[in-house]
N, C-alpha and C positions, 0 to 999 in steps of 0.2 A: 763654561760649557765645553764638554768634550770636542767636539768638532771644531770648535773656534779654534780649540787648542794647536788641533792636533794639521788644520789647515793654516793657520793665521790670515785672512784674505782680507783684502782690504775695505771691501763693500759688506762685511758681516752684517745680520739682522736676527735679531728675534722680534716676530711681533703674534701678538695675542689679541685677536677679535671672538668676543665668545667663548665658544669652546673650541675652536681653531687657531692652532698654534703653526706659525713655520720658525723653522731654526736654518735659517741661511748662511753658506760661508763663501759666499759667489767674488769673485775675485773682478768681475766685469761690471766696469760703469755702463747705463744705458747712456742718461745725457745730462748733465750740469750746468746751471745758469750763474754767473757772476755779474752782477751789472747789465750789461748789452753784451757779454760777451757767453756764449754755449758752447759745450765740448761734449764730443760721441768719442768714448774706445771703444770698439767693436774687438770681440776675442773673435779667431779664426785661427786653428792651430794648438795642438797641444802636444807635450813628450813627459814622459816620464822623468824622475830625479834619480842621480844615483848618489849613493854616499860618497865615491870616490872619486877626487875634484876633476881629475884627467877624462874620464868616461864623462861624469857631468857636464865638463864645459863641450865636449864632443855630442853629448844628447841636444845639448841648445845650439850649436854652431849647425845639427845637421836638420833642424826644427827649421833654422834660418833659411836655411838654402834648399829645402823641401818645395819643388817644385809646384806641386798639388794644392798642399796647404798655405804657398804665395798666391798662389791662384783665386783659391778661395777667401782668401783673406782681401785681397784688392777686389773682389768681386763685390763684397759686401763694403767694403768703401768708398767704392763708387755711387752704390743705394744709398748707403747714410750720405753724403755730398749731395745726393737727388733728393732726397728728404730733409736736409737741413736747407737747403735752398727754398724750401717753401715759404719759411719765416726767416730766412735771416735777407741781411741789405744786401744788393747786388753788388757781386763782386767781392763780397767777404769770405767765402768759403774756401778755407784754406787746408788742404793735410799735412798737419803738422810734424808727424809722425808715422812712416808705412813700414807696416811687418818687424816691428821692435819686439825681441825678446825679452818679458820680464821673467824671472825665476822667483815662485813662491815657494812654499813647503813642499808639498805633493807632486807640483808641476811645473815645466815651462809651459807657459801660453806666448803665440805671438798675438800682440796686441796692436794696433792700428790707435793715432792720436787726429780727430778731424775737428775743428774748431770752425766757429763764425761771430759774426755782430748782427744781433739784432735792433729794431729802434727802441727808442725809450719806452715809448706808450706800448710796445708788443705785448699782449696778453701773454701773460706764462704757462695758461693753462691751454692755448691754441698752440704754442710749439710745443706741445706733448699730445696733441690731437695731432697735430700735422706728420708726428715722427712716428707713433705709436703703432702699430707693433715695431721693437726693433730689429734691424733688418739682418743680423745674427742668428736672431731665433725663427727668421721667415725662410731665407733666402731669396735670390731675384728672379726674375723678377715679382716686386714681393705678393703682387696680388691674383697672379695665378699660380705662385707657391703656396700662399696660402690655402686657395682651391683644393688647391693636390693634398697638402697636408688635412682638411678636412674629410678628404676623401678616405684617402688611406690610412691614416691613425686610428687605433682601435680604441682610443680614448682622449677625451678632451682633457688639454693641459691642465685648466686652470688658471691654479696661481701660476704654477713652474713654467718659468719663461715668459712671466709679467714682470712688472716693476713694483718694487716698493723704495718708497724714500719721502724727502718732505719738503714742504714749502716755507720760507723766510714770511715774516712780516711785509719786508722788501719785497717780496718777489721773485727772489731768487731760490732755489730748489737742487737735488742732487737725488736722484735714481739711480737703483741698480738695477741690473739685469737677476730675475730668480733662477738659478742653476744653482748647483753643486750644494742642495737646500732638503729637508726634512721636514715633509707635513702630517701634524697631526691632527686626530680630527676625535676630542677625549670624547666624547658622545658613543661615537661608535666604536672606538677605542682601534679607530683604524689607519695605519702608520704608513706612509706610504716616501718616496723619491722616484725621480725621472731621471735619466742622461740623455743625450743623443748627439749622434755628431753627421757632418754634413753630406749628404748621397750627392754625389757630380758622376760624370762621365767617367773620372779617372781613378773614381772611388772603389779599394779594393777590398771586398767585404770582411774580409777576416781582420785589417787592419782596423778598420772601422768599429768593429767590435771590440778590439783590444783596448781602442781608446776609451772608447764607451765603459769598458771594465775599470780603467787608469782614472775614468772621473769619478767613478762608484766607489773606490777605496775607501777615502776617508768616509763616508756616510757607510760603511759596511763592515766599517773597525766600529763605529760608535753602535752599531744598533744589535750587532754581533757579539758585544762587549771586549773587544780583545784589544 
C-alpha cells in the first residue's frame, strides 16, 4: 500500500467492514494493555523532515523546545493521567516519557509515554469506556471540548479520530488513534480524509494551517497519484 509506503508508521491499518474501507498510517497509540499493565502515547506536536541531517536534527531539536507545543502536549498528559486513573490501582500512574521526539518518514511528532496497573479482574472493555474518547483528539478539558467541537465542526468525525485495534483471548488489546487515514466508502464511491491540529490561546493561524497541510502530504501524494 502506497501510504504505508510512503509514511512507514507504526500503528498502520487497513480494515474493510462492508463496503467501507479505511487505509490508516497513524503513527499514534491511543492505549495498550499487557497483563495489568496499560500504556497512552498521546502525539501533541509535529515538524516537518528535511533530507539534510544538519536542518533535520535542527527541525526536531526546535519541535523539542517549541514552547506551545510543550504546552500542549503536557496539557493533554495530564487528561490522559485523569483518565487512566479511573481504572488503574492507586498510586500507579506513572509518565514515563514527557514531550520525547520520535522522527518518522514524513514527520517529527512529539510524543508523551504515560503508563499504569490495573487489577487482574479489570474489565478491559471498562478501561476503554473509561479513557474513550482520547484526550489528543478532544482536548481538556475533555467534556466541554467536546461541547465546543460539536458545536463548531461542520462535520461529524466519524471513524477519524476513533480507535481501531484488537483484543487478545487474554484480554489484552492495543489501539490506535485514526489520523493520518483514508476513507473510503465504494458504494458511493466517495473518498474522503481529515487533519486538524490544536486551537489554544497561543495558537497562530497560519501556522496551524501549515501543519495541518504537513499531515495532509502523504494522503495527497497517494490520492493525487504523484
Amino acid at each position: 500500500m502506497k501510504l504505508n509506503q510512503i509514511s512507514k508508521p507504526p500503528f498502520a491499518t487497513y480494515l474493510k467492514i462492508g463496503d467501507k474501507f479505511l487505509l490508516s498510517a497513524t503513527p499514534e497509540r491511543y492505549l495498550k494493555k499487557e497483563g495489568t499493565r496499560i500504556i497512552s502515547q498521546p502525539i501533541k506536536g509535529t515538524a516537518k523532515r528535511s533530507t539534510d541531517a544538519n536542518e533535520d536534527k535542527q527541525l526536531a531539536a526546535n519541535l523539542f523546545a517549541d514552547q506551545k507545543e510543550r504546552a500542549e502536549n503536557i496539557m493533554i498528559v495530564d487528561l490522559v493521567r485523569n483518565d487512566l486513573s479511573k481504572s488503574a490501582l492507586k498510586g500507579s500512574v506513572v509518565v514515563q516519557e514527557l514531550c520525547k521526539i520520535y522522527s518518522f518518514d514524513q514527520v517529527h511528532q512529539m510524543i508523551s509515554t504515560v503508563v499504569a496497573q490495573v487489577s487482574k479482574d479489570k474489565n478491559p472493555i471498562d478501561i476503554i469506556k473509561e479513557t474513550f474518547p482520547m484526550g489528543s483528539m478532544t482536548g481538556a478539558p475533555k467534556i466541554s471540548a467536546m461541547k465546543i467541537i460539536e458545536e463548531l465542526e461542520s462535520f461529524r468525525r466519524g471513524l477519524y479520530s476513533g480507535a481501531v485495534g484488537y483484543f487478545t483471548p487474554e484480554g489484552d488489546f492495543d489501539f490506535n488513534v485514526v489520523i493520518r487515514s483514508i476513507l473510503y466508502n465504494a458504494t458511493k464511491k466517495y473518498v474522503s480524509f481529515s487533519v486538524g491540529s490544536a486551537i489554544t490561546s497561543k495558537a497562530i493561524p497560519e501556522k496551524e494551517y501549515e501543519e495541518c497541510l504537513l499531515k495532509a502530504k502523504a494522503m495527497r501524494e497517494v490520492l493525487e497519484g504523484s
